[in-house]
C-alpha positions as CSV (number, residue, x, y, z in Angstrom):
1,X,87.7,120.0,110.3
2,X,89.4,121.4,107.1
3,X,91.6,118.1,106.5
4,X,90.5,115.8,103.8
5,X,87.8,114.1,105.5
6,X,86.3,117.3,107.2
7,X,83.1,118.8,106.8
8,X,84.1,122.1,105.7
9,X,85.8,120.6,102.6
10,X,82.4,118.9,101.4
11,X,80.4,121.6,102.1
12,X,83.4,123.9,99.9
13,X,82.9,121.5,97.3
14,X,79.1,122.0,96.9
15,X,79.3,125.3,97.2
16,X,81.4,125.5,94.2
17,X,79.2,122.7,92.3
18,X,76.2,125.3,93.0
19,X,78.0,128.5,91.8
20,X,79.4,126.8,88.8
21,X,75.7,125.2,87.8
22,X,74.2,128.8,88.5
23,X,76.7,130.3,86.2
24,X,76.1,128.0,84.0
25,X,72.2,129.3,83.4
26,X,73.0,132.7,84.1
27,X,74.9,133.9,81.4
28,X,74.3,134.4,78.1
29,X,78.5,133.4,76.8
30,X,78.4,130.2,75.4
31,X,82.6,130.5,76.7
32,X,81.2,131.0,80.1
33,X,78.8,128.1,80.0
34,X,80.8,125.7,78.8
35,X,83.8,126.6,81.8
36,X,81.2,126.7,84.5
37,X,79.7,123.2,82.8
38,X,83.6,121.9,83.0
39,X,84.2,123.1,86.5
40,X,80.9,122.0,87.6
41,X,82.1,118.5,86.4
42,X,85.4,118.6,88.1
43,X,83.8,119.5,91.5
44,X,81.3,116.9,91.3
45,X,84.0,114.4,90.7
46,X,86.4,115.3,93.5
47,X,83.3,115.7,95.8
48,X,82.9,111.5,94.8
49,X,86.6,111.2,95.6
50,X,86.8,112.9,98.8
51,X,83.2,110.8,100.2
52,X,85.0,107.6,98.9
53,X,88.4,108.7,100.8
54,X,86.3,109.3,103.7
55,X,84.3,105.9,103.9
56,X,87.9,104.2,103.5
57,X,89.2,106.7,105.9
58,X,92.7,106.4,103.8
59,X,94.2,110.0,103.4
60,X,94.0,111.6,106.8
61,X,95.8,114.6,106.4
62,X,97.0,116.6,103.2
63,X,100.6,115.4,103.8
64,X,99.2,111.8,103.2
65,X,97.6,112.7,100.0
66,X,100.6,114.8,99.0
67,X,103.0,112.1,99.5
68,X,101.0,109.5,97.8
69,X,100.5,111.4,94.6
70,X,104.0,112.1,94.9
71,X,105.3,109.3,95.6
72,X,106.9,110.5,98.4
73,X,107.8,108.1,101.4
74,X,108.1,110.9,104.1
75,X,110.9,110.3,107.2
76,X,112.5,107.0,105.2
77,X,115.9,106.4,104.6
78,X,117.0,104.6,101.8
79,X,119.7,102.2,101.7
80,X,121.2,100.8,98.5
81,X,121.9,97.1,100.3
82,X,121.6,95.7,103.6
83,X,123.6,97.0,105.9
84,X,126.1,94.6,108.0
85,X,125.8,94.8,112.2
86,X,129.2,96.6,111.5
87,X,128.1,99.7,109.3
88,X,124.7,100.3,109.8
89,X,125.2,102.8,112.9
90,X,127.8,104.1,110.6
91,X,124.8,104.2,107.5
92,X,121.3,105.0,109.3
93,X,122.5,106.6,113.0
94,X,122.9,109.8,114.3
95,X,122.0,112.2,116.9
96,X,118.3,111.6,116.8
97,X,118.1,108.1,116.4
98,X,118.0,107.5,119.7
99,X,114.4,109.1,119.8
100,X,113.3,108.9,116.8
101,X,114.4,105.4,115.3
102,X,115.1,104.9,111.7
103,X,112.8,104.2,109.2
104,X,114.8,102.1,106.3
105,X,113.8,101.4,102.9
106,X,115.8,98.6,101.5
107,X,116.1,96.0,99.2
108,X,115.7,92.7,100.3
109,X,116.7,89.5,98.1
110,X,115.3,85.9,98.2
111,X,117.8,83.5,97.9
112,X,115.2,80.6,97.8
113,X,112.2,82.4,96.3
114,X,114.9,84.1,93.6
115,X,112.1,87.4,94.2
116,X,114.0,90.6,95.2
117,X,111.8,93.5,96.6
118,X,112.7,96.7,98.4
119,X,110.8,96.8,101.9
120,X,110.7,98.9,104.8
121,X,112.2,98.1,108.3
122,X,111.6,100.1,111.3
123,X,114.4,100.5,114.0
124,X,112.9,101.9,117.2
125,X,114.5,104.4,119.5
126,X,115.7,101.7,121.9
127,X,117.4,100.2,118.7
128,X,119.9,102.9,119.3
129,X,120.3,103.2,122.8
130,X,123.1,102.1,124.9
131,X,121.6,100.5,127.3
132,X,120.3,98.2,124.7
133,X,123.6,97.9,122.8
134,X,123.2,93.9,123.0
135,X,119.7,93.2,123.4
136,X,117.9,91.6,120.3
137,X,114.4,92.1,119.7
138,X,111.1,91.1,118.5
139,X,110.0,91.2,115.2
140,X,107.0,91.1,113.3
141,X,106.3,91.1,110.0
142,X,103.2,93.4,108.4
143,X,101.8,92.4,105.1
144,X,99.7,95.1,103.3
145,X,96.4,94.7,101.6
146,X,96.0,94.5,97.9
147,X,96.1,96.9,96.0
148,X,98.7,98.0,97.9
149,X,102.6,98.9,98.8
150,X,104.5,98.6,102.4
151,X,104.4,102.2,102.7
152,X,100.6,101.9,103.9
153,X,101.5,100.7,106.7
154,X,103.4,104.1,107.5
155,X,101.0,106.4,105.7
156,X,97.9,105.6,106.3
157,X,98.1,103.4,109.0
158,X,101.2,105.3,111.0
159,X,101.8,102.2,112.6
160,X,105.7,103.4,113.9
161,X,104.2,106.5,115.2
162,X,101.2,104.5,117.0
163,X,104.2,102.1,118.0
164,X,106.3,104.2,119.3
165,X,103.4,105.8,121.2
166,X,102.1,102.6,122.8
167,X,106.3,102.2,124.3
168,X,106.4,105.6,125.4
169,X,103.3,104.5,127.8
170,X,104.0,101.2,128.6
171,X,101.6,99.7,126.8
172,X,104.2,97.7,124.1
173,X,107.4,96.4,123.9
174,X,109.9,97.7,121.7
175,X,109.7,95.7,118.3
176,X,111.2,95.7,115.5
177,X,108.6,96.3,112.1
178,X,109.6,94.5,109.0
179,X,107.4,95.7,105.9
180,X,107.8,93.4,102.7
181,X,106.4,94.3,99.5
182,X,104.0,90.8,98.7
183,X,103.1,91.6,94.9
184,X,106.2,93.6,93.4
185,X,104.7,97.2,93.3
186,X,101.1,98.9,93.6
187,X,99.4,98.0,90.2
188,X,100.8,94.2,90.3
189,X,98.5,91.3,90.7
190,X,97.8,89.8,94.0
191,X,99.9,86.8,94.9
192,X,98.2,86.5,98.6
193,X,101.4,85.3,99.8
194,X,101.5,81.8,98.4
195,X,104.0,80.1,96.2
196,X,102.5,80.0,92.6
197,X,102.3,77.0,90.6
198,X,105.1,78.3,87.8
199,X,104.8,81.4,89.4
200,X,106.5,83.7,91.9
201,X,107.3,82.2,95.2
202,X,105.3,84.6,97.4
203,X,105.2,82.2,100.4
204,X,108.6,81.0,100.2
205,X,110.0,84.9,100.5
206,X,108.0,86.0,102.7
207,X,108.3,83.0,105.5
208,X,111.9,82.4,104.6
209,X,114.0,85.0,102.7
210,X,113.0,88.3,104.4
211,X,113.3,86.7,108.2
212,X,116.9,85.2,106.4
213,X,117.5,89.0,105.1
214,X,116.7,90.4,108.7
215,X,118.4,88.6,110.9
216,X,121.7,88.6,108.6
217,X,121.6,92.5,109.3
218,X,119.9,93.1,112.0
219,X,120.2,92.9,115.8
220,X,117.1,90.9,115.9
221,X,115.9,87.6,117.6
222,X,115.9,84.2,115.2
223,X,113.1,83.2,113.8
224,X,110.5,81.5,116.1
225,X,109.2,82.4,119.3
226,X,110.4,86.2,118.9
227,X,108.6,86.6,115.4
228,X,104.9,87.2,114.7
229,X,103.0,88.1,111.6
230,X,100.7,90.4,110.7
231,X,98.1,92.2,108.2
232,X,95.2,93.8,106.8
233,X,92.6,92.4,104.2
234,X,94.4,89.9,101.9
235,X,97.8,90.7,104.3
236,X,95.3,88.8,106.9
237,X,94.7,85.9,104.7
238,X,98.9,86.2,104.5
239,X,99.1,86.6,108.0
240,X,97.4,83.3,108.7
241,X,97.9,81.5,105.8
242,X,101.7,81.8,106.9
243,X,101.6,81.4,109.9
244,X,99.9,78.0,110.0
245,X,101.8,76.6,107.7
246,X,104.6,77.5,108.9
247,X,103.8,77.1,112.9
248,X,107.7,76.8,114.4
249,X,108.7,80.1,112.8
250,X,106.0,82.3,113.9
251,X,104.6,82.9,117.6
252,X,102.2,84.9,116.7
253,X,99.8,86.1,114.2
254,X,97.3,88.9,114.0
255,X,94.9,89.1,111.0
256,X,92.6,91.9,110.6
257,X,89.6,91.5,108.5
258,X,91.2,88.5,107.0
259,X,89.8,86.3,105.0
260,X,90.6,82.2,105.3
261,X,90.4,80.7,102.0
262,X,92.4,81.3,98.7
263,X,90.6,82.8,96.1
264,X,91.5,83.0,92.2
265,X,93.6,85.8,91.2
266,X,91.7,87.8,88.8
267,X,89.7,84.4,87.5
268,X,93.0,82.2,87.4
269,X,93.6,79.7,89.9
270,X,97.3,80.0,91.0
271,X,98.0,76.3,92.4
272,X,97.2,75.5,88.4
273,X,94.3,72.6,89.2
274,X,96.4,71.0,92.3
275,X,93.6,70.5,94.5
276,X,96.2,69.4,97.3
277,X,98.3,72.6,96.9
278,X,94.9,74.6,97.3
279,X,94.3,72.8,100.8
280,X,97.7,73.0,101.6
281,X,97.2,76.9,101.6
282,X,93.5,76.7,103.2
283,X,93.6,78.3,106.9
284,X,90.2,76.6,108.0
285,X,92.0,73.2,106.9
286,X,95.2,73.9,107.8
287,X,93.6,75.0,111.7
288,X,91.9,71.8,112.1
289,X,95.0,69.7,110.9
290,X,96.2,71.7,113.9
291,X,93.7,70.4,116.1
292,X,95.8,67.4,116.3
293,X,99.1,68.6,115.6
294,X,100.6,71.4,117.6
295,X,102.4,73.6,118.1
296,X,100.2,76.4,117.3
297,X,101.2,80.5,117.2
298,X,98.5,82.6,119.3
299,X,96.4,84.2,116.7
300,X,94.6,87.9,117.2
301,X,91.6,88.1,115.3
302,X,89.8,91.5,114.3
303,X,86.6,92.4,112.3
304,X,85.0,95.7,111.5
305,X,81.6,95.1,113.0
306,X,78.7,96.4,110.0
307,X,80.8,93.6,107.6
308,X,79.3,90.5,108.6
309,X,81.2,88.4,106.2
310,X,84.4,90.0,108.2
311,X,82.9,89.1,111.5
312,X,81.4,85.3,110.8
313,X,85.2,84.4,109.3
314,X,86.9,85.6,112.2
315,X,84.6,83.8,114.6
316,X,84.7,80.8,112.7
317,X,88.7,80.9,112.4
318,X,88.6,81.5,116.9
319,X,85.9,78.3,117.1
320,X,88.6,76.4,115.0
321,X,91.4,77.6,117.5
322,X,89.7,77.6,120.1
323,X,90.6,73.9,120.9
324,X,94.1,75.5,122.2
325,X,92.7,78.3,123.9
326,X,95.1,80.6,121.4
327,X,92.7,82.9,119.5
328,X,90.5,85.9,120.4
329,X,88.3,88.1,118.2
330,X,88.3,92.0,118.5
331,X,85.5,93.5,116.6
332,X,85.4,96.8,116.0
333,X,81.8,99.2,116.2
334,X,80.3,101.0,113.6
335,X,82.9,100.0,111.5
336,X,83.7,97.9,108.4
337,X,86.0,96.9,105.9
338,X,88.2,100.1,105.2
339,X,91.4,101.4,106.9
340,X,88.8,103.5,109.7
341,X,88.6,99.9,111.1
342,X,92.1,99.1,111.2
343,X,93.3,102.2,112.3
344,X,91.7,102.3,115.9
345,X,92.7,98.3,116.2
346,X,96.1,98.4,115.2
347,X,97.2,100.0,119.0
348,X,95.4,97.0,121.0
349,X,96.8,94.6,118.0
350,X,100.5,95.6,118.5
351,X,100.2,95.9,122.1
352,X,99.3,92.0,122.6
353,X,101.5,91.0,120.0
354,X,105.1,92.7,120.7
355,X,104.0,92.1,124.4
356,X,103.9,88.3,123.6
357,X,106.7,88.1,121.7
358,X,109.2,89.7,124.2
359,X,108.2,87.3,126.7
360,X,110.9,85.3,127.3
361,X,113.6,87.4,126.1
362,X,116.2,88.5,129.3
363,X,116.2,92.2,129.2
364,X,118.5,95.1,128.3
């Protein structure tokens, strides 16, 4: 109720915009006019802020707005290199790892891409605990939305608490979360994932370097039936997008009101005219090539329900998979394309996903 989407802070708000506006033609002092004018002004703007954070359901609590105007990453632990299998107990562990986890902030460099980012990597409890001392796990890889930064993932979305719930219950597996930053900080352009004609090599990092990073310094399974891919908005055209193309390295992949075409970055086309590069990078092509060529990774498909162009690209991307039996659609009521539809489908989304990618694995 008194968070930032509750009622009592919009009804505060015009309360205040109707105290400073009656000021305002009360008084006589020009002084007084003019600051009730000025605060009238402020409120009326923050009220416009606060209905817009509530339609995109982003800042839930005041710790999330407080740590993103400050920049804050709340419960991460920064490293300044990956850690070997030797040190990193030595590095990130301690007493409450074991139920807690460790969330890691890290650089990770491309060697193939040359691009070097700093991500976030989330070590569950089990991580830590002896009875899985040997065991390698799952992994899945969650690409934000742009504009946008990995820490999204953890503060508005509070996917390793929601994680670490769903384990607790028996409703997941334990997985390990691997967060790469996809356009090189908040304010950059959008790359959505692809390898840039004289440009970054978005694609190539993603698919390549951070699983290389990962597995060089984690206790983690190898790339390929064990890995799945994930995201929200352009992170689902990512998620797809990658996971076609690159169908032996990824088991799974869930995109949530993704989109399934490239579109030009802010009016410039980033495969630079190549018509073939543009198809190559084209998930409704890319699924049909499929049609005759598997393998194919099971795909999770999600759509908030009142955006229609959400919904009709989701079913169209399940008809095109559907040849293999490996897609379903989740849509989500009342809902459209804002982070209040991706937070209630991001518990059933990790649930099928780290379930199917620990199948297959011997246990601890």
């Amino acid at each position: 109720m008194f968070g930032p989407q509750g009622y009592a802070i919009f009804t505060l708000l015009a309360i205040a915009f109707v105290a400073g506006f009656y000021a305002q033609h009360r008084t006589s002092n020009v002084g007084l006019q003019v600051a009730a004018a000025v605060m009238s002004f402020v409120v009326a703007a923050v009220f416009g802020m606060a209905a817009v954070n509530r339609f995109y359901d982003y800042y839930q609590t005041w710790g999330d707005l407080y740590n993103d105007m400050t920049g804050t990453q709340a419960g991460v632990t920064p490293l300044p290199n990956l850690p070997s299998h030797e040190n990193l107990q030595k590095a990130v562990g301690g007493a409450d790892a074991p139920r807690f986890g460790r969330l890691l902030s890290v650089k990770l460099p491309g060697a193939q891409s040359h691009i070097s980012r700093t991500g976030l990597i989330y070590l569950p409890p089990q991580y830590f605990q002896a009875p899985y001392g040997s065991y390698r796990f799952p992994v899945i890889e969650l690409i934000h939305g742009s504009p946008g930064k990995p820490y999204d993932w953890v503060g508005a979305l509070h996917v390793t608490r929601v994680l670490s719930d769903l384990v607790s219950k028996g409703r997941a597996a334990p997985t390990v979360l691997v967060m790469p930053d996809v356009n090189g900080g908040e304010d950059a352009a959008a790359s959505q994932c692809v390898d840039e004609a004289n440009g970054p090599k978005d694609d190539t990092y993603v698919s390549t370097d951070v699983p290389a990073d990962v597995t060089s310094a984690f206790r983690v399974q190898p790339q390929g039936a064990h890995w799945g891919i994930s995201g929200y908005s352009e992170g689902g055209f990512c998620a797809a997008n990658i996971a076609l193309r690159h169908p032996l390295q990824y088991a799974a992949a869930a995109p949530m009101s993704g989109y399934f075409q490239p579109v030009p970055e802010r009016g410039v086309d980033q495969f630079g005219g190549n018509a073939t590069a543009r198809l190559a990078n084209d998930p409704y092509w890319l699924a049909e090539v499929h049609q005759r060529t598997a393998p194919l990774p099971a795909f999770w498909l999600m759509a908030g329900a009142t955006d229609r162009s959400d919904v009709m690209a989701a079913q169209t991307m399940a008809v095109l998979l559907d040849h293999f039996g490996r897609a379903q659609v989740d849509v989500v009521p009342r809902v459209s394309h804002t982070f209040a539809a991706w937070i209630p489908a991001l518990p059933p989304m990790l649930s099928w996903e780290s379930t199917l990618l620990t199948h297959g694995i011997p246990p601890p």
